[in-house]
Structures are given as structure tokens and as C-alpha cells.
N, C-alpha and C positions, 0 to 999 in steps of 0.2 A: 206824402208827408205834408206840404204845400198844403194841399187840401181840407187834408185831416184840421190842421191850424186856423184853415179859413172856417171852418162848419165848428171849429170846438173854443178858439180862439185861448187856450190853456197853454202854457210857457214849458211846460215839462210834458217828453215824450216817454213810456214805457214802453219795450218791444219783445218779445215774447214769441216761442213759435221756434221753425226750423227755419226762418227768414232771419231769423235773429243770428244767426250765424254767420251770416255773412258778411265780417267785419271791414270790408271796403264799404258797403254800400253803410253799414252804421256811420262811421268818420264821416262820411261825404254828407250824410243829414248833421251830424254834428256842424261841422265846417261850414254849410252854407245855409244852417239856420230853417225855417224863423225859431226854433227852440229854441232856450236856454240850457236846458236840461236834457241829455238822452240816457236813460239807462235801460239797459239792456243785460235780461234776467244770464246769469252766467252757464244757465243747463238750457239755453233758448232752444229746443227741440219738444219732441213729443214727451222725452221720457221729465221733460221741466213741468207740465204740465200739472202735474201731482204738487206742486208748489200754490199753485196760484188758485188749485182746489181745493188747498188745506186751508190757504188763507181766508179765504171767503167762508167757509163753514167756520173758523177762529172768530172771524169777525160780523161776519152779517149774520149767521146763525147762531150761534153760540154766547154772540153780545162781548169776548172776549177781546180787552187793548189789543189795537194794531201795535206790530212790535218797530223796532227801532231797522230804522235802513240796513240794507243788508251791505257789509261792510266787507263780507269775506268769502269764500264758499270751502273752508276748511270744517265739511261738517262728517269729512269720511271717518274709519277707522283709525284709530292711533295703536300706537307700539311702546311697553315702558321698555328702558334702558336692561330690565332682567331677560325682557321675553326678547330682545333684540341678540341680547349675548348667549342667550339659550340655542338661538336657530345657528349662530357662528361658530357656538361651540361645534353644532353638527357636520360642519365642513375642515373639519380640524385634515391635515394633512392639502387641503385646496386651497387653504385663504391662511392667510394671519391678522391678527386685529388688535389693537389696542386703545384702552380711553382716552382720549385726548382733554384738556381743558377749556380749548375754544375750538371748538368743530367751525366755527364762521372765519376765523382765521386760518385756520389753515386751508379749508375750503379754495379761499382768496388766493392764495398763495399757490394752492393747485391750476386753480385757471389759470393764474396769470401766467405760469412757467406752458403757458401752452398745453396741458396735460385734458385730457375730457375726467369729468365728475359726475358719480352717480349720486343724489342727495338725497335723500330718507329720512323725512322731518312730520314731525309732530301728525295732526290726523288729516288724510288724504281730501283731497279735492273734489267737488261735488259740482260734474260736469264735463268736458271734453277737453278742458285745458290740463295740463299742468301748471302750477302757479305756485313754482318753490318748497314743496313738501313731498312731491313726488316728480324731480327734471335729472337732466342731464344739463351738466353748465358747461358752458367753455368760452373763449377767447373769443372776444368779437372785431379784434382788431385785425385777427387772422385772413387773410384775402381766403387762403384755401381750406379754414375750417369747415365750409359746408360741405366740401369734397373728402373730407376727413373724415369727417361724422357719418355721411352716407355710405361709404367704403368700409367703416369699422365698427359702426352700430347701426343707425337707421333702414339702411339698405332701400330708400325708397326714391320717386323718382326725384331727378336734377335739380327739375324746376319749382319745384315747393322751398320755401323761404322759411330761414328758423328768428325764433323770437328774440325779442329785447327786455329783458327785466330791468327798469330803469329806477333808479331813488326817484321818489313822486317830485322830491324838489327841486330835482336837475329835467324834469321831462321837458319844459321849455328851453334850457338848453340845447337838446339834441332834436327836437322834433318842433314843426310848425304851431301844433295845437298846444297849450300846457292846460291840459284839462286831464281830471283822474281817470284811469282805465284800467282797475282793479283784477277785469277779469279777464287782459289777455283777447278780449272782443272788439276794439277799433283799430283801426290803418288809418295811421297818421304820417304824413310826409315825413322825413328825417330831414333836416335841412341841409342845404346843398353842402355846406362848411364842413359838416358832421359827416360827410359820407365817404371820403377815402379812409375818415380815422374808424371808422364802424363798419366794415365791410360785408362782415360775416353774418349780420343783420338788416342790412340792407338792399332789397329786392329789385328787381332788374327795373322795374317803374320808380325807384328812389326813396319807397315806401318801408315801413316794418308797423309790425303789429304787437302795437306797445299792451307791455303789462307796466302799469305803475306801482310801485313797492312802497307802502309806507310804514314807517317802525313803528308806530302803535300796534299796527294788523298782523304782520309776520317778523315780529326784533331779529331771527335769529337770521331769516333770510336779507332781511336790509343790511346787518350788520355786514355778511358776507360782501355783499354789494358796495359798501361803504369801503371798507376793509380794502378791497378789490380797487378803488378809485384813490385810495392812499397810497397806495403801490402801484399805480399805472396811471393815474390823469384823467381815468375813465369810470364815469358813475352810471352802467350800466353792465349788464353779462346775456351772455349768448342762452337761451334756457329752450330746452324742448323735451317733449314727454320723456317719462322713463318707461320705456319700452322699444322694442321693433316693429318693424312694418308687419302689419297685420296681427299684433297680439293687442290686448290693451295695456290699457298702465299699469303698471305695476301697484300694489297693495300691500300685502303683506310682505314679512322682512324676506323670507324664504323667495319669495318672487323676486324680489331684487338681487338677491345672492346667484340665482337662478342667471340673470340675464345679466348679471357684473360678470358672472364666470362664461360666461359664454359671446360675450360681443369684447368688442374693441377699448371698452372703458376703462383706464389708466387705476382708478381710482374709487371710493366708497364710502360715502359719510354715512352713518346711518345712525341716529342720534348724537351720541358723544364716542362714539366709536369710528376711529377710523380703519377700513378694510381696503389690503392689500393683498393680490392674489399670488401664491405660492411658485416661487420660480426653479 
């Protein structure tokens, strides 16, 4: 990167590729520069590569505006509130559910009681993260939530670290860097102060791998997050795929029904619906 800067001498870095995944080493060019800028594509692998092939034929061939920075990667499939209550209706004697009027409250309310949350929001995520429209939330204040979570959902090994969804205007509170990191793609120190109150998110190096949440891009999952830090002090939530080890993330509503009925998850947002399973 050094190099790159000496031969291009250009203040913003883009990164791209299945290097781009590796969000220790992205932080660490953040962190000790000479950029100003690093962003780094959120499907950074091979299958991202279809991005940055569409662009160049948009814009170099085609003659067509470069579009505006990319602010989000919610470009999956979405779910309306009928086709949600249509797939719940099919589990009828397994689950019960009903509408609720603030799904981000009560959400909040679920973590905070210690409880894990499966979330089911608006159109899925476009890339290897989950980033609030397809996670599992929980308690990050919890010392033994990551031993929770692997024992009654994840099932995967010890040593892998779960993520921090943080309000983008508190991430200099809790981490070294206050730079935005949308995609769940940089490792940022937690600061030493910050890390007996944030356990569950905080990796045995002192590090977590921040997602920055801002309420323009996802209201419904900030507000969760907000919500959650009026009730506990903490502007931040435990978030990692919705899925198990070895399937992918979850998609469709019947996929989540799927793996809410079958692992350890307490609990079921899935739009304005909240799902509880039959005792």
C-alpha cells in the first residue's frame, strides 16, 4: 500500500478481490495511512467482481453517469409483510406470531433481557456479511454470550469473534478509529476502557470488526441499536449471520422459520411481525 502511494501519489485507496476480506489487514492500512480514504468493495471476492465489470461497461462504454457512492449493499431480495404472514401462517401449530408496532423496540428490549434475536428486515445483503437485515443480535455485555451462541445456534469453532453493530456516532467512543465501516469489513481496536463493558465483541487481540450503522442507510436497524443504548448505556449490539455453520444466510422468510425452529434462537423479528415458537 506504501508503494502503491509512492508510484500513484492519490489520497484514496479502493480494494477489491478476495484480499479485501481480510479485515485486520484493511484497519491496519486505514490506521497507519498514507490514505485518507480506504474503501473497500463489500462482496470483495471473486463473485464481487461482476460489480466492477458492470461499472466500467456503465461508464467507459456505455458513456453512462458514474452513480453515487455506494452507501449500502441491501441490494438482495426483500419480503412484503403479506408474503411474511403467508409463510407463518404455514407453521401454524409450531410458532405463533403476531404484528407488533415497533419491531426496533421491542427487538431492543429482546437483547437486552439477554435473550438471542433472529432479525428479518427489508432486502437482504449483497455479500458475506450480514448487516442488519439478515443477523442474529444479542447482548455484548454478556462475558459468556459467545459460548451461548455457539452451543445453541452457530455451532462453530471457539476462536472466531462475533461482530459489533455500532450507531456510526458513537464508533469513536468505543473503538480507536471513528471512521465509517458500513460493511462490517475493518478491525478496529476497541478501546482498553470499552472492553470489560463490551465483552461479547471483543476478541482475544482487543480487537472487533466494526459494522458502523447510520440512520439515513438502515432507520429501522439504528433505531434498534438506539433503542438498545436507552435501555442499557450501550450504543452498540452483538450481530452475526443468520444462519449455522456450514449453510448460508438465510433469504427467504421460510429459511428463517426454518433455522428460528431448529437452533437455540429465543426469538423472531421478521418485518412487523413478531415470532415466537410453540411451547
Amino acid at each position: 500500500a506504501e508503494q502503491l502511494y509512492k508510484v500513484t501519489r492519490k489520497p484514496n485507496l479502493c480494494i477489491a478481490g478476495g484480499v479485501g476480506l481480510n479485515s485486520v489487514m484493511n484497519g491496519k492500512i486505514l490506521e497507519h495511512g498514507p490514505f485518507k480514504e480506504v474503501f473497500v468493495q463489500p462482496a470483495a471476492s471473486d463473485a464481487g467482481t461482476a460489480v466492477g465489470a458492470a461499472l466500467w461497461v456503465s461508464i467507459c462504454l456505455l458513456g453512462l453517469p458514474r452513480p453515487p457512492a455506494m452507501q449500502h449493499a441491501y441490494w438482495g431480495p426483500g419480503f412484503t409483510d403479506e408474503e411474511i404472514e403467508a409463510t407463518l401462517a404455514r407453521y401454524d401449530g409450531r410458532l405463533t406470531y403476531r404484528r407488533v408496532d415497533d419491531p426496533a423496540r421491542l427487538g431492543a428490549e429482546i437483547v437486552a433481557r439477554g435473550e438471542i434475536l433472529g432479525w428479518f428486515q427489508g432486502r437482504m445483503e449483497f455479500g458475506p456479511r450480514a448487516l442488519g437485515n439478515r443477523s442474529i443480535l444479542a447482548d455484548p455485555r454478556r462475558p459468556d454470550m459467545k459460548d451461548i451462541l455457539n452451543a445453541r445456534v452457530k455451532h462453530r469453532e471457539s476462536f472466531r469473534p462475533f461482530a459489533p453493530s455500532v450507531l456510526e456516532e458513537r464508533t469513536g467512543e468505543y473503538f480507536t478509529l471513528d471512521y465509517p465501516s458500513p460493511f462490517m469489513i475493518l478491525v478496529f481496536d476497541v478501546r482498553p476502557e470499552k472492553r470489560a463493558l463490551v465483552p461479547a465483541i471483543t476478541h482475544v487481540d482487543g480487537t472487533g470488526r466494526v459494522q458502523t450503522v447510520k440512520r439515513e442507510v438502515n432507520p429501522r436497524y439504528w433505531s434498534l441499536i438506539r433503542e438498545f443504548e436507552r435501555l442499557t448505556g450501550v450504543g452498540l449490539v452483538l450481530n452475526t449471520s443468520f444462519n449455522v455453520m456450514g449453510e448460508p444466510i438465510v433469504c427467504r422468510p421460510e429459511e428463517a422459520v426454518e433455522c428460528f425452529l431448529n437452533t437455540g434462537i429465543d426469538h423472531l423479528i421478521m418485518g412487523n411481525f413478531h415470532v415466537e415458537k410453540e411451547t
